[in-house]
C-alpha positions in Angstrom: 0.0 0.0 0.0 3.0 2.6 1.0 4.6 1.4 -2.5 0.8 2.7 -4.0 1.0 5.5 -2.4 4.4 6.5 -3.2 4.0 6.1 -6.6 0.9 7.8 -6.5 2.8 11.3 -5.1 5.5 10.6 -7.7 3.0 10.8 -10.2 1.8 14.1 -8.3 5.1 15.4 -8.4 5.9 14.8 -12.3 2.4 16.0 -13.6 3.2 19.7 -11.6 6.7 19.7 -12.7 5.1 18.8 -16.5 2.5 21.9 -16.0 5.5 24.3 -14.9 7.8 23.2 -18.0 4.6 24.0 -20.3 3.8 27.6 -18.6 7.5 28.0 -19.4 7.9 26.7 -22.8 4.3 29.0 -23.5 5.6 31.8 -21.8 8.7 31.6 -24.0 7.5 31.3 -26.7 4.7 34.3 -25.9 7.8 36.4 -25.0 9.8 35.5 -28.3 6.9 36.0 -30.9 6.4 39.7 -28.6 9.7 40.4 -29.1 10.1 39.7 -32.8 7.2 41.2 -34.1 7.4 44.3 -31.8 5.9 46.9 -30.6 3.6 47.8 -34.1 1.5 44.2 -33.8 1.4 45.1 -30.4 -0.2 48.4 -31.4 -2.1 47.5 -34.0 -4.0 44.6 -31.5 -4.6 47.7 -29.0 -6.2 49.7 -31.8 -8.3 46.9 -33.1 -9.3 46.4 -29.6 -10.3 49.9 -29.2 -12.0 49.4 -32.4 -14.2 46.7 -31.2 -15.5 48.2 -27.9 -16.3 51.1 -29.6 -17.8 49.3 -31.7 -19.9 48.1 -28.9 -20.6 51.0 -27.2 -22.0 52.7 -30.0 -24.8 49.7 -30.8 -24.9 48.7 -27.2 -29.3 48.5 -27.1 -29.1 46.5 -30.1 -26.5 43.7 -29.2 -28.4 43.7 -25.8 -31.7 43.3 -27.5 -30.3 40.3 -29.4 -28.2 38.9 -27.2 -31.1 39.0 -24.7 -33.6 38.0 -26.7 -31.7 34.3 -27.8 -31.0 33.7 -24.1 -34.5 34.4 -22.8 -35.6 31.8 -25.8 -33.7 29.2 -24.9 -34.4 29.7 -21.1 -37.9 29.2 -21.8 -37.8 26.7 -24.4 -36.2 24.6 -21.6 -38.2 25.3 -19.0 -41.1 24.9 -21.0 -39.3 21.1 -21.8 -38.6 20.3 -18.0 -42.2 21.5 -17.2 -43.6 19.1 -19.6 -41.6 16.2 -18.3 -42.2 16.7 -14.8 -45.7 16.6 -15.2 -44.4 13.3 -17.1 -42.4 12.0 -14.0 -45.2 11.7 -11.3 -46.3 8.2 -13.4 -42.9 7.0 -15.0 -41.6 3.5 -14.3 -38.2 2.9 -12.7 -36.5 2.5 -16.2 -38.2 5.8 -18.0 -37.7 7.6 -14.2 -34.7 8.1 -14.5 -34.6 8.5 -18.2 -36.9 11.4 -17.5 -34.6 13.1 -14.5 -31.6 12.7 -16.9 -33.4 14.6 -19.8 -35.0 17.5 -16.9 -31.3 17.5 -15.6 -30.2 18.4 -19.2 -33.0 20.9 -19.8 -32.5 22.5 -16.5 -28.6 22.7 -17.7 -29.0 24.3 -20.6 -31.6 27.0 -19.1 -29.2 27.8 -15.9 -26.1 28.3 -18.6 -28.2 30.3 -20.8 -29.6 32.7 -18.0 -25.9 33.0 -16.7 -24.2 33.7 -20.1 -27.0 36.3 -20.4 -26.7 38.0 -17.2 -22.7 38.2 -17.5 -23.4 39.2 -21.3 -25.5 42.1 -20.4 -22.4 43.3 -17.9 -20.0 42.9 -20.6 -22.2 44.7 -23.5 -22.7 47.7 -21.0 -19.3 47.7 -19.8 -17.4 49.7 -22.3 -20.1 52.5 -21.9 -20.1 52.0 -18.3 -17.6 55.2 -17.4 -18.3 58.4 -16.1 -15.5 60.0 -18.0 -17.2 58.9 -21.4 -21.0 59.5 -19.6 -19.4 63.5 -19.3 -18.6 63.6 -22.7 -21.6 62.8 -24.6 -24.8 65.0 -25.6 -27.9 64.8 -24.4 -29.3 62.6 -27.5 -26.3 60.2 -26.6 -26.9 60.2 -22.9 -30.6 59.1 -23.4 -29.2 56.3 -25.3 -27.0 55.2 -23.0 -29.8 55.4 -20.2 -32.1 53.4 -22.4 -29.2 50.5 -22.6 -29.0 50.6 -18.7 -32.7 50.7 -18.3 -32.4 47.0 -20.9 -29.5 45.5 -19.2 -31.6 46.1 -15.9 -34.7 44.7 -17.4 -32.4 41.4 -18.4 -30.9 40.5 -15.5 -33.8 40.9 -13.0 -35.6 38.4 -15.9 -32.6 36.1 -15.5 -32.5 36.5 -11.7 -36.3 35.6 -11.6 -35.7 32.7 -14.5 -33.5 30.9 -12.0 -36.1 31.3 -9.2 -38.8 30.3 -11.2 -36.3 26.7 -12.3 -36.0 25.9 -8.4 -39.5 26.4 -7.5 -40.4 23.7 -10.1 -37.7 21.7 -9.5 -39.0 22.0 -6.0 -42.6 21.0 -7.2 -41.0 18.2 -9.5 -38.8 16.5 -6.4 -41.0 17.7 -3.3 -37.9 16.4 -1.5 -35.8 19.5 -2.5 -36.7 22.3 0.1 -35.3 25.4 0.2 -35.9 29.4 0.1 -34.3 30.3 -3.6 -33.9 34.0 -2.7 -31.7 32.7 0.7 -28.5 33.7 0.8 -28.5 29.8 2.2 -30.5 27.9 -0.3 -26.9 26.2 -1.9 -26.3 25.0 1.5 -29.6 23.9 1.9 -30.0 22.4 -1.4 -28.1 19.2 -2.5 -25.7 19.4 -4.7 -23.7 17.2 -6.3 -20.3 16.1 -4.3 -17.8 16.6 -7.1 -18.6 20.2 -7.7 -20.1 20.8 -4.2 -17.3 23.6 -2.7 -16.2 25.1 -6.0 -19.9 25.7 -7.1 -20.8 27.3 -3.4 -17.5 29.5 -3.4 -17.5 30.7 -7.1 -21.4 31.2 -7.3 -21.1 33.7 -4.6 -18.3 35.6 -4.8 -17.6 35.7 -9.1 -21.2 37.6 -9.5 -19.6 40.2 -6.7 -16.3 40.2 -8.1 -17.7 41.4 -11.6 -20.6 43.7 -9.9 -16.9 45.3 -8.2 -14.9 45.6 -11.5 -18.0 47.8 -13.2 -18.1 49.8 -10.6 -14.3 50.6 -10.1 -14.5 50.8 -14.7 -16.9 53.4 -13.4 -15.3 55.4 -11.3 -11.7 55.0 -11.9 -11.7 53.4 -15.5 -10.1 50.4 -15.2 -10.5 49.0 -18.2 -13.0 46.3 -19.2 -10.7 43.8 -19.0 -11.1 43.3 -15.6 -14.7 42.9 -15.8 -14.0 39.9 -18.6 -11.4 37.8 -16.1 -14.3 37.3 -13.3 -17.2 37.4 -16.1 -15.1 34.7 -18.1 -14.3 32.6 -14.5 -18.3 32.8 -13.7 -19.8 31.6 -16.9 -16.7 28.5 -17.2 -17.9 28.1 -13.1 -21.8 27.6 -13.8 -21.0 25.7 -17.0 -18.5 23.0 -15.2 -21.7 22.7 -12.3 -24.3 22.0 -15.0 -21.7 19.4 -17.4 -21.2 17.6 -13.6 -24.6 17.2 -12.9 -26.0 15.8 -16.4 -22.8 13.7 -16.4 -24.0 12.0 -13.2 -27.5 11.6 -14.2 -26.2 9.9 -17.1 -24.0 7.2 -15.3 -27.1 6.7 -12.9 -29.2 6.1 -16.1 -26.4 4.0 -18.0 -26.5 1.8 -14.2 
């Protein structure tokens, strides 16, 4: 057993020493390419950059219309498909049971990704607009436009907030088993969640949404670029995603049993 286990560390040991050599040889080869090409590609990324989120900023209502509007029809083409199947449940034989849960677990997926890619979406649309120094600048006419893209992305994420309340409570009435206040700053402790993704999912769903909330408002005040609104905006969606790919990937080895 100690021979396992040694090998087991050794193991440990080589695959973080194998990580470090490849952050190395990246970061190398990062460094050489930066060097070479210098500082005009370097330049000309910034200026396409620039390009881009004022690109953004100037259509900001739009993309949020659009962006919004996909979202908020695959939210409720998914709930409508988990309400359907729950109603289907109540009857179901062992075999088609869990056949059903793995399919609601799938809907339910698809729906919570989609309302949190919205809701980070939203933040990230705004964002480049999001400045008092820029606010300052613009006319009236501009202002009101930028006031009616606030007033959307406000609309959007309360509808996304109140999507995800709306999936518990009928997940609730779906497993009467699963109690729990959704708009509790408890409910994840109250709720079960799946073992593998238990701690990440309960750390990362509450502090990532802060985290981003924090990087608009310092953009805001002391323009600090979007890009730190992207890093905890990029970690939150990859967070939400992992949770739901864990949970359909363990209704589907309890349906494959």
């Amino acid at each position: 057993m100690n021979k396992g286990k040694s090998k087991k560390k050794m193991n440990s040991y080589l695959k973080m020493v194998l990580i470090m050599l490849a952050g190395g040889v990246v970061g190398g080869i990062f460094g050489f390419v930066t060097s070479y090409t210098g500082e005009n590609s370097i330049a000309a990324i910034g200026h396409g950059m620039n390009a881009f989120l004022l690109a953004v900023r100037d259509h900001t209502v739009l993309l949020e219309c659009i962006c919004g509007a996909i979202c908020i029809m695959i939210c409720e083409i998914h709930f409508g498909k988990m309400k359907r199947m729950g109603s289907q449940i109540q009857d179901a034989e062992d075999e088609e049971y869990h056949e059903l849960q793995y399919h609601i677990e799938v809907s339910s997926s698809w729906g919570m990704i989609a309302s949190t890619v919205g809701t980070v979406l939203m933040m990230l649309i705004i964002s480049p607009g999001y400045s008092m120094k820029y606010i300052e600048s613009q006319s009236d006419g501009e202002t009101g436009m930028f006031l009616a893209g606030l007033v959307v992305f406000m609309g959007m994420v309360v509808y996304f907030g109140l999507w995800q309340v709306r999936y518990v409570k009928l997940v609730q009435r779906i497993y009467p088993e699963k109690k729990g206040d959704p708009a509790s700053m408890k409910f994840q402790e109250q709720e079960e969640i799946y073992e593998a993704s238990y701690k990440t999912y309960l750390l990362t769903g509450k502090v990532l949404p802060v985290c981003t909330l924090i990087a608009m408002l310092l953009h805001m005040v002391w323009n600090t670029g979007v890009l730190a609104i992207i890093i905890p905006a990029f970690l939150w969606i990859l967070s939400a995603s992992n949770y739901c790919r864990c949970c359909v990937t363990k209704k589907s080895e309890k349906l494959a049993k």
